[in-house]
Kinemage of the C-alpha trace (Angstrom):
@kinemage 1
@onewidth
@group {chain A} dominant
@subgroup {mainchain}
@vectorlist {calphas} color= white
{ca unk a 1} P 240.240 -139.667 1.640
{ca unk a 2} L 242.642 -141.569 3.585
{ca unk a 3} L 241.257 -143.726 6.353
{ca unk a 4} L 242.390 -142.000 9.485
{ca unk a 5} L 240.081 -139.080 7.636
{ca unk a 6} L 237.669 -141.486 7.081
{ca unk a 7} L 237.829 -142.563 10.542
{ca unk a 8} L 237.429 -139.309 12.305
{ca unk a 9} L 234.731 -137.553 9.488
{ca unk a 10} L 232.467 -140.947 10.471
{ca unk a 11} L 233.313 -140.526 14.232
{ca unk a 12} L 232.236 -136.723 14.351
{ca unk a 13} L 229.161 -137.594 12.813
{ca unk a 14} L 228.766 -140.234 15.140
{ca unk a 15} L 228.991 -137.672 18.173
{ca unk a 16} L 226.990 -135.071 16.377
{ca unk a 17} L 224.175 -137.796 15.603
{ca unk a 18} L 224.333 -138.577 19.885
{ca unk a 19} L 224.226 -135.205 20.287
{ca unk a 20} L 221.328 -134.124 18.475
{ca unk a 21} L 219.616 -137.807 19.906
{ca unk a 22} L 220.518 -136.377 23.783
{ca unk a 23} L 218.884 -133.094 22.977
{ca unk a 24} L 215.765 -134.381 21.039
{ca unk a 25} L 215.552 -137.168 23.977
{ca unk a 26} L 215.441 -133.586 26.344
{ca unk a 27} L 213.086 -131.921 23.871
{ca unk a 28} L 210.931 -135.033 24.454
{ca unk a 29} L 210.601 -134.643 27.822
{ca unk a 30} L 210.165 -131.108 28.498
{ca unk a 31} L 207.316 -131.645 25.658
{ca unk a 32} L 206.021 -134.286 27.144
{ca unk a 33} L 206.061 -132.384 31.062
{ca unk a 34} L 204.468 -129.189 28.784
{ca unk a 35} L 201.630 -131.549 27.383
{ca unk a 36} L 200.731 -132.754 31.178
{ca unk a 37} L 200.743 -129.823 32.329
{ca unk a 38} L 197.400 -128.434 30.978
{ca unk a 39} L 195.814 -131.463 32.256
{ca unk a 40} L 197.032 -130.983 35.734
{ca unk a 41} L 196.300 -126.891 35.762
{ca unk a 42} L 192.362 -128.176 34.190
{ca unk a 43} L 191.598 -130.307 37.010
{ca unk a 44} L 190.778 -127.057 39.415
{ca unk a 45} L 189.369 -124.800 36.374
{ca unk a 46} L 187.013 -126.415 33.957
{ca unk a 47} L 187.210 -124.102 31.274
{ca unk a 48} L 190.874 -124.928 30.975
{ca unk a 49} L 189.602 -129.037 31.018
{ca unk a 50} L 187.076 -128.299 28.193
{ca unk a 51} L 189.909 -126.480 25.772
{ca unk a 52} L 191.871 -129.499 26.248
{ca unk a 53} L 189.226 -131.951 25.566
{ca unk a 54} L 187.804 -130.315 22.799
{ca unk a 55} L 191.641 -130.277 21.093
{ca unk a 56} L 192.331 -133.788 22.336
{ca unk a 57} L 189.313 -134.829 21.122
{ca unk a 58} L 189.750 -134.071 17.412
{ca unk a 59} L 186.526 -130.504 17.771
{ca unk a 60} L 189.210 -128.297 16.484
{ca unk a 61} L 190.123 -131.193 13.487
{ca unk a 62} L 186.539 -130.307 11.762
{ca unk a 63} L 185.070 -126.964 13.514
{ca unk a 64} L 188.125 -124.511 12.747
{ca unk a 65} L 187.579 -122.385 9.773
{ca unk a 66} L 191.432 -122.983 9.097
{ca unk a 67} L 190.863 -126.671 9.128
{ca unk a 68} L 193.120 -128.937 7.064
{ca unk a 69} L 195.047 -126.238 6.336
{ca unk a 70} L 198.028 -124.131 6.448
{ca unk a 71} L 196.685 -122.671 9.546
{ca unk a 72} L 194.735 -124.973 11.833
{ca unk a 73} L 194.284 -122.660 14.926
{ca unk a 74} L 192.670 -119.768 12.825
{ca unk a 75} L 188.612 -119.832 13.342
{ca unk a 76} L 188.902 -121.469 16.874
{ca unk a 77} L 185.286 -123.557 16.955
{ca unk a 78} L 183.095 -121.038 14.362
{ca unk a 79} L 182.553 -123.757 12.087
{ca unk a 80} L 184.179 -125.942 9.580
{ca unk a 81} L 184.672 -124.363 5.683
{ca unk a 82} L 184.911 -128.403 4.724
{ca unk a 83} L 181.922 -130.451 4.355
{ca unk a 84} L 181.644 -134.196 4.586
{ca unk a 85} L 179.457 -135.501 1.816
{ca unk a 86} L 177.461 -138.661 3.412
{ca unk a 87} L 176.772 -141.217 0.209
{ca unk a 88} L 173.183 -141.204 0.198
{ca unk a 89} L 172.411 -138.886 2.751
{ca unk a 90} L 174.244 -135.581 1.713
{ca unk a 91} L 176.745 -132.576 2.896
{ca unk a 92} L 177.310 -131.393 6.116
{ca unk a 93} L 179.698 -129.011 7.237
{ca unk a 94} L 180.669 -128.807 11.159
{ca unk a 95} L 179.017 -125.758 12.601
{ca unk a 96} L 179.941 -123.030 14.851
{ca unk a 97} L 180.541 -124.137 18.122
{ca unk a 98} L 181.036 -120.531 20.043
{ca unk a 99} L 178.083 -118.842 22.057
{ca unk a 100} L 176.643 -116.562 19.200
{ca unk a 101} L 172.602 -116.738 19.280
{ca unk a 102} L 172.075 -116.777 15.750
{ca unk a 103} L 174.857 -118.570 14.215
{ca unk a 104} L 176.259 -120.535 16.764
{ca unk a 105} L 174.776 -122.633 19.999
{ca unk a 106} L 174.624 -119.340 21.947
{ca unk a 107} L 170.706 -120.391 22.534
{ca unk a 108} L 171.815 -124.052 23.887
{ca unk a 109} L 172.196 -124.708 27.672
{ca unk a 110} L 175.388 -126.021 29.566
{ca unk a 111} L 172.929 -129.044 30.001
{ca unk a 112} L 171.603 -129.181 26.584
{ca unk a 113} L 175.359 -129.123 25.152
{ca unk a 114} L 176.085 -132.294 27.201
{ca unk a 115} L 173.078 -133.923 26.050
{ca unk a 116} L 173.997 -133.501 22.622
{ca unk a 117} L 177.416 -134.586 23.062
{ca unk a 118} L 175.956 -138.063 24.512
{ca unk a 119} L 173.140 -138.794 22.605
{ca unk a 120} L 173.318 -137.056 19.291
{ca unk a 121} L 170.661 -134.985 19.217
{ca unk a 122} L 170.475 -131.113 19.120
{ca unk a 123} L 167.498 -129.648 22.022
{ca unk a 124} L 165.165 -129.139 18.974
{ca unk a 125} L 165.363 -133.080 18.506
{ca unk a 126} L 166.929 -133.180 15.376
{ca unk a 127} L 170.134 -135.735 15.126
{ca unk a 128} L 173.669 -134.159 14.497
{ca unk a 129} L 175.113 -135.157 11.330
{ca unk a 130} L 176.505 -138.681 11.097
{ca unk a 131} L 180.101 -137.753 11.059
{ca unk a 132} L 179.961 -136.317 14.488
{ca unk a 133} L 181.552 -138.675 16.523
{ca unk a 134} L 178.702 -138.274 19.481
{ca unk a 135} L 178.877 -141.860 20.080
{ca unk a 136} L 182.422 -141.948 20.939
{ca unk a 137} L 181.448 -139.084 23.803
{ca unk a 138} L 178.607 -140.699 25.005
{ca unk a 139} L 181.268 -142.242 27.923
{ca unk a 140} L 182.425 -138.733 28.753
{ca unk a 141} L 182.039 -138.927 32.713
{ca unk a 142} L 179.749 -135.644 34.305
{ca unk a 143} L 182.485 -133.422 34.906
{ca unk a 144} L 184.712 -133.648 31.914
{ca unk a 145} L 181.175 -133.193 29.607
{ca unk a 146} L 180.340 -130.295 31.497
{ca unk a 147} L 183.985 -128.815 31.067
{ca unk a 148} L 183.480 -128.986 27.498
{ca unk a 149} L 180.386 -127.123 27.403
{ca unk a 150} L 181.719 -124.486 30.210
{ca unk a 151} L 184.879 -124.033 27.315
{ca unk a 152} L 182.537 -123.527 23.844
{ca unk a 153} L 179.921 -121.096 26.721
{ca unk a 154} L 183.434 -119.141 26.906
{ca unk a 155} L 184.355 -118.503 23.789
{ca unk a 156} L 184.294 -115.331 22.367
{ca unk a 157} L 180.313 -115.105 20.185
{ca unk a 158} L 180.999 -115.593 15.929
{ca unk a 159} L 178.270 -114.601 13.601
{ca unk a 160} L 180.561 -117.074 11.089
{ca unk a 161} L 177.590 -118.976 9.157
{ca unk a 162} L 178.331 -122.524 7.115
{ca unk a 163} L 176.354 -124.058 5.112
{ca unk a 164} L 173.337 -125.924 6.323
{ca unk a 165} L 172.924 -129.944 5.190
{ca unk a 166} L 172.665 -129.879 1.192
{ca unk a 167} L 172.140 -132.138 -1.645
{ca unk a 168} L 175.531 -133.366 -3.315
{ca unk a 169} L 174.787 -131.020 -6.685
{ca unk a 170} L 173.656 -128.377 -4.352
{ca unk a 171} L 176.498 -128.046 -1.767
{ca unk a 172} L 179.341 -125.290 -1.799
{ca unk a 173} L 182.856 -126.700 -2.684
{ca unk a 174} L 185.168 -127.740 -0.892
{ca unk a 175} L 184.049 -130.904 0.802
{ca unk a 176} L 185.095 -134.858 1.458
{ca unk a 177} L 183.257 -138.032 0.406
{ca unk a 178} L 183.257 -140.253 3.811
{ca unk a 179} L 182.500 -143.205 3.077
{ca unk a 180} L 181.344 -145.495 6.302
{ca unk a 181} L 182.829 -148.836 6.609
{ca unk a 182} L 181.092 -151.503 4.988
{ca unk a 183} L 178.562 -153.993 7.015
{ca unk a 184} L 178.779 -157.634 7.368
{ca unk a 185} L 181.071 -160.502 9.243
C-alpha cells in the first residue's frame, strides 16, 4: 500500500470515527433530554415519580423476578428469585412489592409503606431484612416517599410467592453471599 493509499484509507477512517463521535455526541443528548423527561412529567403525577424512584433507586435491581438476568424488566416488583445469604443471620429473598393481599403488601397502607421505607420495619414490627437499603431512604422527603408507595399501590396484584427467611442448608438455590464490610478504624 503506497502512501497516498495509506494517507486517504487513515483519513476516511478519521472522518468516519468524527462521524460516528457527532452522532453518539447527538445520541447523548436526546438520551439524556429522554431521561429528564420522566422526572419533569412526575412532578404533577406521583405515580409516574414513584416508577422513577423505585428504578432509580436500585427496587427493580433485587424485586424483579428477571433480576440479574437476561431480562431485567420481566416480574416488575413481584419479588426477587435471588436470595442474599446474610453470614450468620441467613437467606432472604426480596419480596413482592405489588398490592396482592396474600403475597404481596396489598394489606399495607400508603402510610405504613413510607414508614417502612424510613425506618425498617414492616407494620407488624418485624425489621426488613438487612440488605434492604431502608437506611439510605430514610432522607426521602414526604412527597417523593409517598410517590413511591402511590406507584407499588398501582401496580397490577401478583400472587408470585418467594421464599420466606431460611437457614443457609435450608434455602432454595440460587442466592448471593453478602458479606457486610468489616468494622473497625
Amino acid at each position: 500500500m503506497g502512501f497516498h493509499t495509506r494517507s486517504l484509507t487513515l483519513l476516511a477512517l478519521a472522518a468516519a470515527g468524527l462521524g460516528g463521535c457527532q452522532r453518539g455526541e447527538a445520541e447523548n443528548r436526546s438520551a439524556a433530554a429522554n431521561a429528564a423527561a420522566p422526572v419533569a412529567t412526575a412532578a404533577a403525577d406521583p405515580v409516574a415519580r414513584g416508577r422513577y424512584l423505585t428504578t432509580v433507586m436500585g427496587c427493580v435491581d433485587c424485586h424483579n423476578t428477571g433480576s440479574f438476568g437476561p431480562h431485567p424488566e420481566q416480574g416488575h416488583l413481584q419479588g426477587g428469585t435471588i436470595g442474599f445469604e446474610m453470614p450468620g443471620m441467613g437467606v432472604f429473598y426480596p419480596p413482592n412489592l405489588t398490592p396482592h393481599p396474600e403475597a404481596g403488601i396489598g394489606r399495607w397502607s400508603e402510610a405504613e409503606i413510607v414508614t417502612a421505607l424510613r425506618t425498617g420495619r414492616r407494620p407488624d414490627g418485624r425489621v426488613l431484612a438487612p440488605i434492604m437499603p431502608w437506611n439510605n431512604y430514610r432522607i426521602l422527603d414526604d412527597a417523593d416517599a409517598t410517590a413511591i408507595a402511590a406507584y407499588l399501590k398501582s401496580l397490577p396484584p401478583s400472587d408470585h410467592r418467594v421464599p420466606g427467611p431460611s437457614r443457609v442448608e435450608n434455602a432454595p438455590q440460587p442466592y448471593l453471599t453478602v458479606h457486610p464490610p468489616a468494622s473497625g478504624g
